[in-house]
C-alpha positions in Angstrom: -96.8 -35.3 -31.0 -99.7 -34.2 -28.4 -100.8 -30.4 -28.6 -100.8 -28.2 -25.7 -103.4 -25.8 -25.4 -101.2 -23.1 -24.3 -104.6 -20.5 -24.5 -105.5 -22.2 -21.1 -103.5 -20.5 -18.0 -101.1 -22.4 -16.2 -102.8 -23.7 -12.8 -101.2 -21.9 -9.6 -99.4 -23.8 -6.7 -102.5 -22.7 -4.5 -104.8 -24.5 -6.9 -103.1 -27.4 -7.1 -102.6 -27.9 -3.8 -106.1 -27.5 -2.8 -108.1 -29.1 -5.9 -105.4 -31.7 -7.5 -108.2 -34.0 -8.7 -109.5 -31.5 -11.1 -107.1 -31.2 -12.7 -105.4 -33.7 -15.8 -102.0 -35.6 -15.3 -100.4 -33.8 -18.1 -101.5 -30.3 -16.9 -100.0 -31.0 -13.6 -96.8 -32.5 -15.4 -96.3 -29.1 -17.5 -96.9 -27.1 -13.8 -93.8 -29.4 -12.0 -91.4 -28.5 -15.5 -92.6 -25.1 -15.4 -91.0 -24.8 -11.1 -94.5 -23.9 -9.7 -94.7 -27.0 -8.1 -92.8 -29.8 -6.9 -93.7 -33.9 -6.1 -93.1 -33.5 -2.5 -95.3 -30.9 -2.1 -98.1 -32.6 -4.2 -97.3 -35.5 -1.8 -97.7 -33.7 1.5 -101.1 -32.3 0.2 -102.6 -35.4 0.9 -104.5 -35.6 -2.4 -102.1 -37.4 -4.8 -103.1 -40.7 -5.1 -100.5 -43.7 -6.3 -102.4 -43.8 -9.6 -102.4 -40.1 -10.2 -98.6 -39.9 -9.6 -97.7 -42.7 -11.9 -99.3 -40.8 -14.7 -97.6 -37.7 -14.0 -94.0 -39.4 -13.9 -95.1 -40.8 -17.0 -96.0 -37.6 -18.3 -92.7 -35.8 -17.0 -90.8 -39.2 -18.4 -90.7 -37.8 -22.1 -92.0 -34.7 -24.3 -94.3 -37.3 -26.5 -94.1 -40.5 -24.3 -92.8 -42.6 -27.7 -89.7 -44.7 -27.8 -87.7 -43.5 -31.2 -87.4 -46.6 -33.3 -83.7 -48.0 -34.2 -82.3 -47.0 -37.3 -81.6 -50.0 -39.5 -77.7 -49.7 -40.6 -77.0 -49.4 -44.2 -74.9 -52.3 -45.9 -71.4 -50.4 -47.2 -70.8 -50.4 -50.6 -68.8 -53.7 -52.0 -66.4 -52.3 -54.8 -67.0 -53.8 -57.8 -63.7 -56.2 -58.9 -61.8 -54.6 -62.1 -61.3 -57.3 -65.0 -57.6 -58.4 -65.4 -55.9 -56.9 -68.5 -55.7 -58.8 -71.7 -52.0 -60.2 -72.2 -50.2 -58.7 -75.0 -49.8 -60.7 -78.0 -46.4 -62.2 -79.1 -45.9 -63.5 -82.0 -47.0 -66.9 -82.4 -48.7 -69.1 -85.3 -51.2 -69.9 -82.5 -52.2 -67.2 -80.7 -54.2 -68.6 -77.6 -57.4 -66.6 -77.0 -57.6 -63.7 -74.7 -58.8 -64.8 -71.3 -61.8 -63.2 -70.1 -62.8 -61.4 -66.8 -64.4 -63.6 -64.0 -67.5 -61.9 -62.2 -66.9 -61.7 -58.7 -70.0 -62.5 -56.9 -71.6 -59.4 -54.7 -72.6 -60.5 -51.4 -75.4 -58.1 -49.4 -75.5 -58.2 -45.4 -78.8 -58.3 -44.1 -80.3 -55.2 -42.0 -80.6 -56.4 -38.4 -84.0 -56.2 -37.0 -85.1 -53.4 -35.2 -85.0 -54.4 -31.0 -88.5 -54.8 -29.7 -89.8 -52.8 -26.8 -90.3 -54.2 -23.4 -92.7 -52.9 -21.1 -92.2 -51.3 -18.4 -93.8 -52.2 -14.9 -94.2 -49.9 -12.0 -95.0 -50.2 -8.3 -95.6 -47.8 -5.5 -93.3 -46.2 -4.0 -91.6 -45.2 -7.7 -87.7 -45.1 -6.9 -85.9 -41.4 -6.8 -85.0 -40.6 -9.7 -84.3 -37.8 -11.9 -87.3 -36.2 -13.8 -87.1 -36.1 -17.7 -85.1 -39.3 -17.9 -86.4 -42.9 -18.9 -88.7 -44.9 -16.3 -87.2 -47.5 -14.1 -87.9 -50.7 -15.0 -89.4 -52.8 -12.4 -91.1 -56.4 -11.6 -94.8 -56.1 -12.5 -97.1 -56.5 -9.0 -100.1 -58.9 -8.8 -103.4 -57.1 -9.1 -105.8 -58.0 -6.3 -109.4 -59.4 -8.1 -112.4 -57.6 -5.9 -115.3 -58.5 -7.9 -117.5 -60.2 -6.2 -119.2 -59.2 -2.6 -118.5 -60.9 1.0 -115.5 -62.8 -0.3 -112.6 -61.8 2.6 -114.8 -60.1 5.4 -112.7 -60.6 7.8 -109.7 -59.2 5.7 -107.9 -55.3 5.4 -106.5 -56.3 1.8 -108.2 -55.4 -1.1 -111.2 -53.0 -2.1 -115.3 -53.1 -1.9 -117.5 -51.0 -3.3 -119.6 -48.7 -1.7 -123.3 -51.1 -1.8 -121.3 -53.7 0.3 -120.0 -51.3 3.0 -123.3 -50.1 3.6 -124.8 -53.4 4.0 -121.8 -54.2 6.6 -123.3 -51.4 8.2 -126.5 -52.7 8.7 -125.2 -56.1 9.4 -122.9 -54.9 12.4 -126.1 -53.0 14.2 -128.5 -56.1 13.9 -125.4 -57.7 15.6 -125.2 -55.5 18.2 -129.2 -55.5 18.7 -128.5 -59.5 19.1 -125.6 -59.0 21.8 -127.9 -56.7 23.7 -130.8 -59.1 23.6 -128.5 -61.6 24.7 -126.3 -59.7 27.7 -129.7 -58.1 29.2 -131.4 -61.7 29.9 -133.0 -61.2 33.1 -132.2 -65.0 34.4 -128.1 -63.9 33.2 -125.9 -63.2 35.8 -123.9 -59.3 35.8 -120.4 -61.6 35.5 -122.1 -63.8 32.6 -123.2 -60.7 30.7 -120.0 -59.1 30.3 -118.1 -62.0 28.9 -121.1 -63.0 26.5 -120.9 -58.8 25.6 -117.2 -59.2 25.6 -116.7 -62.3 22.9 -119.7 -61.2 21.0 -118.4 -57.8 20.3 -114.6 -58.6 19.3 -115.4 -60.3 15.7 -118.5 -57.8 15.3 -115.7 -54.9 15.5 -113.1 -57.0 13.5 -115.7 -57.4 10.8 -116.8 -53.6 10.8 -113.0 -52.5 10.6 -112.1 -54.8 7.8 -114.5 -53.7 5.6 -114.2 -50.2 6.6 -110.3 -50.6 5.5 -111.0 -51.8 2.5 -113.6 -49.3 1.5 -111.1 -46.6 2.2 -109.1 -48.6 -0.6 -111.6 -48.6 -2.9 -111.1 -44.6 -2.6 -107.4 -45.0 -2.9 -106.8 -44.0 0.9 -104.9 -45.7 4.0 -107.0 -47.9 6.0 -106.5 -45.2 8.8 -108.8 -42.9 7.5 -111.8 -44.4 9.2 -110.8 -43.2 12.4 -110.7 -39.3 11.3 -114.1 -38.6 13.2 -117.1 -37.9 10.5 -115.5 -40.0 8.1 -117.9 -42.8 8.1 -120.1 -40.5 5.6 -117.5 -40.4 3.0 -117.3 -44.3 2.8 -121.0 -44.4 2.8 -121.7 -42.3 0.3 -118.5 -40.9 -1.4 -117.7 -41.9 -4.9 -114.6 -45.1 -5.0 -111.0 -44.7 -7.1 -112.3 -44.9 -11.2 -110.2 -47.8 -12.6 -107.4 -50.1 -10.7 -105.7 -48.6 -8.0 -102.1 -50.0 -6.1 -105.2 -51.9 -3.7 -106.4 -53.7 -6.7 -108.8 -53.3 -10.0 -112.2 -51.9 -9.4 -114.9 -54.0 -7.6 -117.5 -52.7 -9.7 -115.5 -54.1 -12.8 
């Protein structure tokens, strides 16, 4: 059975509402039984990842998070046969012999087996259910491989690390250097330099917003986070999700 440290203060609604990362799974678990809190308010925060809320539910699934194992039945007792009474003798110049009990033979069921444990599998959204009861079993989802750089550039599925959106980076303004070199030819006509600026530019920008939704992934965000202004900082340089996420395992694995 874990041990709480109950010398540690519970944390406050404020504080989790503003700092949820710092603080563990389980500690935000005891704050939701303890009614300072709720999920949907978590939710709304905006900081409560899928992988953070999974291990909540699972902490809020169970006191110690074990399965109780199944109690083998005992075999009832098999009463043991009585031996027949001897017959009483009569009078007789042969007297046959007393017959003798027969042993009954004492048959033992065998203890069933214990059932064995399935696991469970989760995906995001979790289904509404009832805190304190046992977890929903579900199908298990496919986990996304990201190792490995360039491999889906022109894709919004998946994650990449921070080294390869920063290279993007780079890539997109040498392309756009190149589409200027090329739309400001003086021998190019105005009409010809728009179209050349036009087709140039449309899988430049597809390119950029691919692998700027999947680097928002890699921090376990929407892909519509790189259009909050300023936020092309935090891809560049924030830290990404530790672990697997619901957008797949860690590039850097």
């Amino acid at each position: 059975m874990p041990i709480t440290d109950h010398s540690k203060p519970m944390a406050t609604k404020k504080q989790l509402l503003e700092n949820l990362r710092e603080f563990s799974a389980s500690e935000v678990a005891e704050a939701i039984r303890a009614g300072e809190v709720t999920m949907y308010e978590l939710s709304k925060s905006g900081q409560l990842t899928p992988l953070m809320r999974r291990r909540i539910e699972a902490q809020l699934s169970g006191p110690s998070g074990e399965v109780a194992p199944a109690q083998t039945p005992q075999p009832a007792p098999v009463p043991t046969p009585q031996p027949a009474p001897a017959p009483i003798p009569v009078a007789d110049p042969h007297p046959a012999p007393a017959p003798q009990p027969v042993q009954q033979p004492v048959f033992t069921p065998e203890p069933t087996p214990a059932p064995v444990q399935q696991p469970v599998f989760f995906s995001d959204p979790m289904p509404q259910q009832q805190y304190g009861t046992a977890p929903i079993a579900m199908n298990p989802v496919p986990v996304m491989d990201n190792r490995g750089m360039f491999k889906r550039i022109f894709s919004f599925k998946g994650r990449i690390r921070r080294l390869e959106y920063d290279l993007s980076y780079i890539f997109f303004l040498l392309w756009i250097f190149l589409i200027v070199l090329l739309a400001f030819l003086p021998d190019l006509s105005p009409e010809l330099a728009v179209i050349i600026y036009a087709v140039m530019m449309i899988p430049g920008l597809w390119f950029m917003y691919a692998q700027g939704a999947k680097r928002c992934h890699d921090r376990g965000n929407s892909g519509w986070f790189q259009l909050i202004p300023f936020y092309i900082f935090v891809m560049m340089f924030g830290d990404s999700d530790f672990g697997d996420n619901e957008y797949g395992n860690n590039p850097k694995s």
